[in-house]
C-alpha positions in Angstrom: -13.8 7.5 -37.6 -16.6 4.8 -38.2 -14.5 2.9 -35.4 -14.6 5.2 -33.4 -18.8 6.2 -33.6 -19.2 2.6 -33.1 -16.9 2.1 -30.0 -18.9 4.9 -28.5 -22.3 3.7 -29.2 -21.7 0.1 -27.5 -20.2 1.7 -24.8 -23.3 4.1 -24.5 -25.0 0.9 -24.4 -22.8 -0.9 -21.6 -23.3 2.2 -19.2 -27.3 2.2 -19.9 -27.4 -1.5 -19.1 -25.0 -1.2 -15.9 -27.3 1.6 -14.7 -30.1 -1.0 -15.3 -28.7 -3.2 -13.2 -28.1 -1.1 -10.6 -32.0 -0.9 -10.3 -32.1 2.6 -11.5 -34.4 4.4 -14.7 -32.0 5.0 -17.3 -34.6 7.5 -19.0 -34.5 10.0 -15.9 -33.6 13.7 -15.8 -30.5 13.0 -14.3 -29.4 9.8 -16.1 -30.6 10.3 -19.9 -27.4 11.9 -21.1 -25.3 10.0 -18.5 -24.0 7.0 -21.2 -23.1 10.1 -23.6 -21.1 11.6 -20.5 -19.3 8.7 -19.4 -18.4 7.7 -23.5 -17.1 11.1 -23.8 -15.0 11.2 -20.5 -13.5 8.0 -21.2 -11.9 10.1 -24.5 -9.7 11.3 -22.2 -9.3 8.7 -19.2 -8.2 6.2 -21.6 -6.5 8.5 -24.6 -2.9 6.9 -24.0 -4.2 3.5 -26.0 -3.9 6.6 -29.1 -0.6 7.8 -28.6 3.0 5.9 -29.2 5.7 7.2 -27.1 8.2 7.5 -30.3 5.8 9.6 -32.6 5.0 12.6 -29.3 8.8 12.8 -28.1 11.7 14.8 -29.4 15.1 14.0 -28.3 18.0 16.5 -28.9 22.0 16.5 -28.2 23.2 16.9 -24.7 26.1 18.3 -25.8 29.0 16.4 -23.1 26.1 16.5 -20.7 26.3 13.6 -18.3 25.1 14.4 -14.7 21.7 13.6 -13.1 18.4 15.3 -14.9 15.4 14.6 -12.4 11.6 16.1 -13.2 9.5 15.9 -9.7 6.1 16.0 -8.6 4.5 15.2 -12.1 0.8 15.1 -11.4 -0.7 11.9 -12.6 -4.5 10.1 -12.6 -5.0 6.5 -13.8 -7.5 4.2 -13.4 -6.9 0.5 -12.0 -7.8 -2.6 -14.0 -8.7 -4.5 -11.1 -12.0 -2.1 -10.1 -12.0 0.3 -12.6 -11.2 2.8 -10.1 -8.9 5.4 -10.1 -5.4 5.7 -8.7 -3.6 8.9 -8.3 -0.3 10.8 -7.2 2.8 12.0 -8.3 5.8 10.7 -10.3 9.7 11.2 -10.0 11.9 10.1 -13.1 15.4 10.8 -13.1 17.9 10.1 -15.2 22.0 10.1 -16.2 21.8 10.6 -20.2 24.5 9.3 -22.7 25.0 11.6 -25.7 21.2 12.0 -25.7 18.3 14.2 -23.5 14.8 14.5 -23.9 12.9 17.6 -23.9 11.8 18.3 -20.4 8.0 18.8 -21.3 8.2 15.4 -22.8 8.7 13.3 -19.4 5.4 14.9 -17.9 3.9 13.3 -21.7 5.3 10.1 -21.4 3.8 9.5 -17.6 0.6 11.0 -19.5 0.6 8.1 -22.5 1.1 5.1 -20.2 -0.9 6.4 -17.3 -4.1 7.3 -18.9 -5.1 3.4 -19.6 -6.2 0.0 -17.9 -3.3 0.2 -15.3 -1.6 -1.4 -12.0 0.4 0.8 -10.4 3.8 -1.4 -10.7 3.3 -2.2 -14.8 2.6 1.7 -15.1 6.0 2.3 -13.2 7.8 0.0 -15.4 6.5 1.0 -18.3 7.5 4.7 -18.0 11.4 3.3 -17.0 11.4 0.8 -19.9 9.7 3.2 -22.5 12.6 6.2 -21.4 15.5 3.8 -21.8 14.4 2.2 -25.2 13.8 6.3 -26.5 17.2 7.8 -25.3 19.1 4.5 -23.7 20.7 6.7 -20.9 23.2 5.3 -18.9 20.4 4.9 -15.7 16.6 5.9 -15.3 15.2 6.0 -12.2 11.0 6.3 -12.0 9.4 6.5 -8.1 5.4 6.4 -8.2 3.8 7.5 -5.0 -0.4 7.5 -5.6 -3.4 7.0 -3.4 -6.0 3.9 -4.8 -9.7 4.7 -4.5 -10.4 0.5 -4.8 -8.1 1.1 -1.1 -10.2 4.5 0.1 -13.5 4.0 -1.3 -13.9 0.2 -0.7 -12.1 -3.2 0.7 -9.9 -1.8 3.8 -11.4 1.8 3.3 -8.0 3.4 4.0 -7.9 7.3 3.5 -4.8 7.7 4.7 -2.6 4.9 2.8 -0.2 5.4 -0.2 1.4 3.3 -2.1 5.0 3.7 -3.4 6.8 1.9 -6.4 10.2 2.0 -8.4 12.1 0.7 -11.3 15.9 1.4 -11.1 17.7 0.7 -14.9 21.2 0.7 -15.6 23.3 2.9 -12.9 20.3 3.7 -10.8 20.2 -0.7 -10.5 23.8 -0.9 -9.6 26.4 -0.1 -6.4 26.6 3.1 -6.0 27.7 3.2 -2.6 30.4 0.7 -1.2 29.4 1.0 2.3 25.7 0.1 1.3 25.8 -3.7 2.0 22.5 -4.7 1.4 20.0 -3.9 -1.6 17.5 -3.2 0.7 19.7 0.4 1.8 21.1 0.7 -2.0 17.1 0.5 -2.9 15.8 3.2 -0.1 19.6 5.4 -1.4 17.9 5.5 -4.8 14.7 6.0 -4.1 15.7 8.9 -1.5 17.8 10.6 -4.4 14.9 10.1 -7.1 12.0 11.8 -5.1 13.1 13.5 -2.3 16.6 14.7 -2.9 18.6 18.1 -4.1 22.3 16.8 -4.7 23.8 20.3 -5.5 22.8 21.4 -1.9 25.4 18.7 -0.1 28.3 19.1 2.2 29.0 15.7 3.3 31.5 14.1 1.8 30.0 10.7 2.5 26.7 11.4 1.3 25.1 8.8 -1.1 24.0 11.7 -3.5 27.7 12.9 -4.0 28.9 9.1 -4.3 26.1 9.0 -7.3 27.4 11.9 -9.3 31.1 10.7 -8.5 30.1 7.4 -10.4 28.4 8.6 -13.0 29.6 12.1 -13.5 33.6 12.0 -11.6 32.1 14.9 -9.7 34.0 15.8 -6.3 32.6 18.7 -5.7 28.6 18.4 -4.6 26.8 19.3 -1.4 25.2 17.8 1.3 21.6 17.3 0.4 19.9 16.7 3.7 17.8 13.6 2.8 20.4 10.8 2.4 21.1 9.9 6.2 24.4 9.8 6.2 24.7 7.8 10.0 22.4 4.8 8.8 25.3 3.8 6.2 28.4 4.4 8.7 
């Protein structure tokens, strides 16, 4: 606790000095609580450096369960080490579990822990992949980050309308899936495709890289066509 007080006071002292030195009173009406703001927000910015992915997780038996298990469009907001600006978007993990699943609340924690400290976007990707296999070591994971960098909006190129997009592919996700995909680049964009974008139980196509995923990792035969893989640009 006494740690803690005295992290906050020299913070509070590193926000009145940068206000300082920005040529502004730090004893104004609108800036004489601001160092007690900004020590308090940064509770919660950087609260992941507090939390262990082990000790907040539960894993339970999948009982025989071994087809894809995807969680989409988890809100995220973390803050790059490069400018102390924030980066924000959405992450995808999926994953193929062996013997072991992790309650579904938990994935939208684990992007939480990792996301809410001194971050690059590809590190924070990794992390998430890395942290997911070492918990439940399923059989793939697949994690697609898709955020929007204020140090790229707000400053340098001054961008509003970029996004950036990273991946980490482990285990099945990281190997042939398709045998008519020759190059990594296509197996890459297949994964990444089926991660963020896809719906595998709504395909027809026999073809279709979603169905050739569950047949490797689940001996289904009898998926749908999904709508998203493509299927001409790997005849």
């Amino acid at each position: 606790m006494q740690d803690k007080a005295q992290n906050n006071a020299a913070l509070e002292e590193a926000v009145k000095k940068l206000i300082a030195s920005l040529g502004e009173h730090v004893g104004r009406e609108g800036l004489s609580r601001t160092p007690r703001r900004v020590s308090k927000a940064f509770e919660k910015v950087f609260s992941g450096y507090d939390k262990k992915p082990e000790e907040l997780l539960t894993t339970f038996d999948g009982e025989g369960y071994d087809e894809m298990i995807v969680v989409k469009d988890i809100d995220f907001y973390s803050t790059c080490e490069h400018h102390l600006l924030a980066f924000f978007g959405k992450a995808h993990i999926g994953y193929i579990p062996d013997g072991k699943i992790i309650g579904l609340s938990k994935i939208p924690r684990l992007v939480e822990i990792f996301s809410r400290r001194l971050q690059n976007q590809e590190r924070l990707t990794m992390e998430i992949a890395q942290s997911l296999k070492k918990l439940i070591n399923p059989r793939g994971v697949g994690v697609v980050l898709e955020a929007k960098h204020l140090c790229m909006m707000a400053r340098g190129v001054e961008k509003q309308g970029s996004q950036v997009t990273t991946s980490a592919m482990l285990g099945l996700f990281k190997k042939e899936i398709n045998p008519s995909i020759q190059t990594k680049q296509k197996q890459y964009s297949a994964n990444l495709r089926f991660i963020s974008k896809c719906a595998p139980n709504n395909c027809k196509q026999t073809r279709c890289t979603c169905r050739r995923l569950l047949e490797v990792t689940a001996g289904s035969r009898e998926q749908n066509h999904c709508g998203f893989c493509e299927e001409d640009e790997y005849d």
